[in-house]
C-alpha positions, 0 to 999 in steps of 0.5 A, spaced: 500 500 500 505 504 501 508 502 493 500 504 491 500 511 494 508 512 491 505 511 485 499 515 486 503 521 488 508 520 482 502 519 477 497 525 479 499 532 478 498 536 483 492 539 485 491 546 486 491 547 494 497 542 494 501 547 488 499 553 493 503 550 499 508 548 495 509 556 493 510 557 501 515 552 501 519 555 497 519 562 503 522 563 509 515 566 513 513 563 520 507 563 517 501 564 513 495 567 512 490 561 511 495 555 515 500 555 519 507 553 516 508 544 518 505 543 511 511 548 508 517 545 511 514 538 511 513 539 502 521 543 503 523 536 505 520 532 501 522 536 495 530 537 498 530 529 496 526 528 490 526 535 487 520 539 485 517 533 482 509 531 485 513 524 489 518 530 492 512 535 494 507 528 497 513 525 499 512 527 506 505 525 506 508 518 505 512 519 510 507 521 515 503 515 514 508 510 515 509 514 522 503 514 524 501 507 523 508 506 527 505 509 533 498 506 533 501 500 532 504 501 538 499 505 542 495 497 541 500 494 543 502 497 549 494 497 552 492 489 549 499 485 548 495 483 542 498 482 536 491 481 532 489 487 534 496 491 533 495 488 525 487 491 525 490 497 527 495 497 522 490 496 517 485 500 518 487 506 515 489 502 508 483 500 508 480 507 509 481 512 502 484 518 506 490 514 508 490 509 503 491 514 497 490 520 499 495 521 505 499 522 498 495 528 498 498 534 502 494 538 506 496 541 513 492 535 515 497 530 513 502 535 517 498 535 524 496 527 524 502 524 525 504 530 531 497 528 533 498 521 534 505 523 537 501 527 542 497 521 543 502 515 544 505 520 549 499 520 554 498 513 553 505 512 555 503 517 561 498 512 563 502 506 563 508 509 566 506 515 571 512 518 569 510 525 569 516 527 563 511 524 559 506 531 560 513 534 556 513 530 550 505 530 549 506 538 550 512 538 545 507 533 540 501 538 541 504 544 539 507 541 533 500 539 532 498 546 532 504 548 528 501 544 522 493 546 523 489 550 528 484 544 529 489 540 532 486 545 538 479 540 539 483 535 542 484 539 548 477 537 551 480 529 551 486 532 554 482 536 559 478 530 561 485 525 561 488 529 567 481 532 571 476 525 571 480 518 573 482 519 581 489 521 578 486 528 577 489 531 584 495 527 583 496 531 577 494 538 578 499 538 585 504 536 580 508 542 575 508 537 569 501 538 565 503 546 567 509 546 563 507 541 558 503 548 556 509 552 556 512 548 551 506 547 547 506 555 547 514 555 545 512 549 540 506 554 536 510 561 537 513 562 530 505 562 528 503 566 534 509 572 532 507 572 525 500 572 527 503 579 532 506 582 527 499 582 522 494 583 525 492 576 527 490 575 520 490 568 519 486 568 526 481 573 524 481 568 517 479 561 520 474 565 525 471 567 519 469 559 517 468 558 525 463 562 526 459 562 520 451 561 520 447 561 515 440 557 517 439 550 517 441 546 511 439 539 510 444 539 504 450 540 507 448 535 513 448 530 508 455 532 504 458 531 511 455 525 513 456 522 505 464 524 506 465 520 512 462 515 509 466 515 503 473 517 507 473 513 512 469 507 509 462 504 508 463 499 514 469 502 517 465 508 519 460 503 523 465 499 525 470 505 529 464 509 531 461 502 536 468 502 537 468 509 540 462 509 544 464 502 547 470 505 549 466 511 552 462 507 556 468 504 559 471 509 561 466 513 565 464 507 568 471 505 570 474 513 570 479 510 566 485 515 563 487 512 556 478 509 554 476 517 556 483 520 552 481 516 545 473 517 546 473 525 547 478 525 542 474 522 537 467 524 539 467 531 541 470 534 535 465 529 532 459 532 534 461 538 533 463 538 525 456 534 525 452 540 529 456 545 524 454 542 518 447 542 519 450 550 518 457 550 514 459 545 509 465 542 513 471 541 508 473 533 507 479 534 510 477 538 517 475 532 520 481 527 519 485 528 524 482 525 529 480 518 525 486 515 527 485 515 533 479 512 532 482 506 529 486 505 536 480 505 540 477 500 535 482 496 536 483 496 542 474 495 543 475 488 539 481 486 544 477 489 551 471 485 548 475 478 548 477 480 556 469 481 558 464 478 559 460 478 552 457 473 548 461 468 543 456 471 538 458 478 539 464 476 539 463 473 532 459 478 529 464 484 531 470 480 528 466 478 522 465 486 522 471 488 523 474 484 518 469 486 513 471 493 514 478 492 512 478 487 506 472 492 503 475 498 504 482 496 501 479 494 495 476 500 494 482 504 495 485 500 489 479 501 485 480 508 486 487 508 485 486 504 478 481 509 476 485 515 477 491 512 475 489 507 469 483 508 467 480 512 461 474 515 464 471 521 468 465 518 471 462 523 475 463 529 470 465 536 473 463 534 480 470 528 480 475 532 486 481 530 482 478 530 475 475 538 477 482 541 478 486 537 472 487 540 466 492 546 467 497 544 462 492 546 458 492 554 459 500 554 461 501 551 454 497 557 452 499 562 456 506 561 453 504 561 446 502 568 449 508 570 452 511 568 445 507 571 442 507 577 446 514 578 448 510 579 455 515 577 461 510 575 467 504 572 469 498 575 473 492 572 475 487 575 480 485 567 483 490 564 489 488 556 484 491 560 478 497 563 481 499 557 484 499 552 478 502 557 474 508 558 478 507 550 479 507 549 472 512 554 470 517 554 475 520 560 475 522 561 469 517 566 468 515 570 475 507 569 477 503 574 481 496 574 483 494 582 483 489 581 488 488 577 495 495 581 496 493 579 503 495 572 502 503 573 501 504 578 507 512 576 507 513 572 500 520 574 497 520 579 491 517 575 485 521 578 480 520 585 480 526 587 475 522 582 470 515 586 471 516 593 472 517 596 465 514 590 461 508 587 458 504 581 462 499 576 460 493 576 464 491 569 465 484 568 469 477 563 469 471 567 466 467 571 469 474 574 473 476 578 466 469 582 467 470 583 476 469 590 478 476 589 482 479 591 474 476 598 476 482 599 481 487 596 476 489 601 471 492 597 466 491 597 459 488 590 457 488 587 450 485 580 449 489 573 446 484 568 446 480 564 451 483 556 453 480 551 456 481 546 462 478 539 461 480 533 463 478 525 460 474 529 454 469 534 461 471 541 461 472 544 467 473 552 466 474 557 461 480 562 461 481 569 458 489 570 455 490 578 456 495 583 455 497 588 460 501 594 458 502 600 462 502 598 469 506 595 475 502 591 480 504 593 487 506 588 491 503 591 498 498 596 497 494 598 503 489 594 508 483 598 506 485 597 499 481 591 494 488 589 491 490 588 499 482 583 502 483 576 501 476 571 500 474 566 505 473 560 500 465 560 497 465 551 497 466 552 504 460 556 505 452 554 503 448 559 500 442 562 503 438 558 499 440 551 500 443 551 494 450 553 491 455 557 494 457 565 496 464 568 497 466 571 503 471 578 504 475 580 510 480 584 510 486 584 512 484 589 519 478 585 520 
């Protein structure tokens, strides 16, 4: 499976959020507007082996499955001294599409997961040692979790419910051990919070946008949240963890034992929350899939209890047969997937296919380098971060690549070039209707059409793009905060509209 997902990751041109977190790779700020900088360093040392090639840009997601089936492994083995149980948690997430496949997909949640599990083995070892230097090494993990995604910060109620509900908890709170835990955690997570000093909080300000939108009840978005887990996670598997959970749950507040009620907060909590917001919000794939693995260690750990307990053979039978099922289906269809996306020559779900939506972007930077020939034009503009990010992918360097607007986004970029923009013509490269935004009523440059290109993948247009030349202007890289060119866009697909249907874009500036 780890071949399968090297394959994948060679085989597949980047989509367009991964090419964006390989631009930051390429920077030296502590942070960023949309995330924090773990993704960027984990793309930069994958690209320090392999080069800027898609196996160089996902090797480091490779690597973050193979550590965090490591530390599930032994997270299981140390609670059950079962070696079925260990390979039950092993496979679990290969037979679940996320890890299996899409792991090889870099997102600051392939960053986070493995410092999370980190953060996890480290109170498991807490538990079974009363050592209390674990706290420090499950302080270090979190903040590392957090330097990679905010939403690591929903596994603080598992944490809070570890150290105050089993009878330790005085133990504990006498101790100076949790309390420093929180300092290094802080010391950990500090490049991002010195960023977010010097820039008005920005990224803060930016992810509170999706945290506390609210647009009314929407059936629609309920259903795509439960949909994607099922799709994930597993058809079966998604049953199989969650009975897991609640079995875990019930022993733990039965017994007050640590470690049953550190993996079932840990899962369940954020759980119920993302489940309460999408009946508001669309919640993204990708939010909720740092808790998963843990889900799989207290599943594992459920299967191995319930042959200790007092059950029935037929529910101990069913519950293997289960758990079985789960795995041998859900790998299966991770290779499906993987044959259909590298092998197979059709587009079966049309514009609505996740991979085959964001392909085709050889297609318009051929065209735009007809363009600069054609032209003598010696930059790139676009006025969508997706654009520029797979433009400056796509061209690698050899032509400097801007985005005119959403200037927010690249507080603290190193110069792009400006030597080989300012005096010279550029190639306006946007998807309609971009070409016609009220935003060119703040740019004063002159604009002659080229032609339009479209994006298609396996025979389905995705988009059409306008080719333009620019004449007589020089983009600003830092305009004002109250200027059009400076506000960033929160993304409509995570937005529902009013209405239940489609989608609408949202702005915020950089001061709020």
């Amino acid at each position: 499976m780890t071949l399968l997902r090297t394959v994948y990751a060679s085989a597949i041109e980047l989509r367009t959020d991964e090419a964006y977190y390989w631009t930051w790779s390429k920077e030296v700020a502590l942070g960023f507007l949309d995330h924090p900088p773990g993704i960027a360093w984990l793309i930069r040392f994958g690209t320090a082996i392999f080069g800027d090639t898609t196996l160089g840009v996902r090797f480091g997601g490779i690597v973050a499955m193979l550590v965090t089936q490591l530390l599930l492994a032994d997270i299981v083995r140390r609670l059950t001294h079962d070696v079925r149980a260990v390979v039950f948690a092993v496979l679990m997430p290969e037979a679940a599409l996320y890890y299996g496949l899409l792991m090889a997909k870099v997102a600051p949640d392939v960053a986070m997961i493995p410092f999370a599990m980190a953060m996890m083995w480290s109170l498991v070892r807490l538990a079974q040692s009363g050592d209390g230097r674990w706290w420090l090494a499950a302080g270090l993990f979190a903040g590392l979790s957090m330097l990679s995604k905010f939403t690591a910060i929903m596994f603080a109620p598992a944490v809070a419910a570890f150290l105050l509900v089993p009878d330790w908890r005085w133990r504990w709170l006498r101790s100076p051990y949790p309390y420093l835990a929180v300092l290094v955690a802080i010391a950990a997570f500090s490049p991002v919070l010195i960023w977010n000093a010097q820039h008005d909080w920005a990224s803060f300000r930016f992810q509170g946008v999706r945290a506390t939108a609210n647009y009314g009840i929407s059936l629609r978005t309920l259903g795509d949240f439960i949909g994607l887990q099922f799709g994930l996670v597993g058809f079966v598997m998604l049953p199989v963890v969650l009975t897991g959970l609640v079995l875990t749950a019930w022993r733990g507040a039965r017994m007050r034992e640590p470690v049953a009620i550190l993996l079932s907060t840990a899962v369940l909590v954020p759980f119920l929350y993302f489940l309460a917001k999408s009946t508001t919000l669309r919640v993204g794939d990708t939010w909720p899939m740092f808790m998963w693995p843990v889900g799989f260690a207290a599943a594992a750990v459920n299967l191995a209890t319930m042959a200790k307990e007092n059950w029935s053979a037929r529910m101990l039978s069913s519950s293997v047969f289960w758990a079985r099922t789960a795995v041998g289906s859900g790998i299966a269809f991770v290779v499906i997937v993987f044959l259909y996306y590298v092998a197979a020559p059709w587009n079966l779900l049309g514009k609505i296919d996740p991979i085959g939506a964001e392909a085709g972007y050889e297609q318009v930077a051929a065209r735009a380098q007809a363009a600069l020939d054609e032209t003598g034009a010696t930059w790139i503009a676009t006025t969508d971060y997706r654009t520029y990010a797979m433009m400056r992918w796509l061209f690698r360097g050899r032509v400097p690549v801007i985005e005119i607007n959403e200037r927010g986004r690249f507080q603290d970029f190193r110069d792009p070039g400006m030597d080989r923009i300012r005096g010279h013509a550029g190639i306006y490269v946007g998807r309609e209707p971009d070409d016609r935004s009220s935003l060119w009523e703040n740019i004063p440059a002159k604009r002659e059409p080229l032609g339009e290109v479209e994006r298609s993948w396996r025979g389905i247009r995705s988009d059409t793009y306008v080719i333009e030349k620019l004449t007589g202007w020089t983009p600003e890289l830092s305009p004002p905060k109250d200027s059009p060119l400076f506000q960033w866009k929160v993304l409509a697909d995570c937005l529902p509209s009013p209405g239940g249907g489609g989608s609408i874009a949202r702005s915020a500036s950089g001061v709020g």
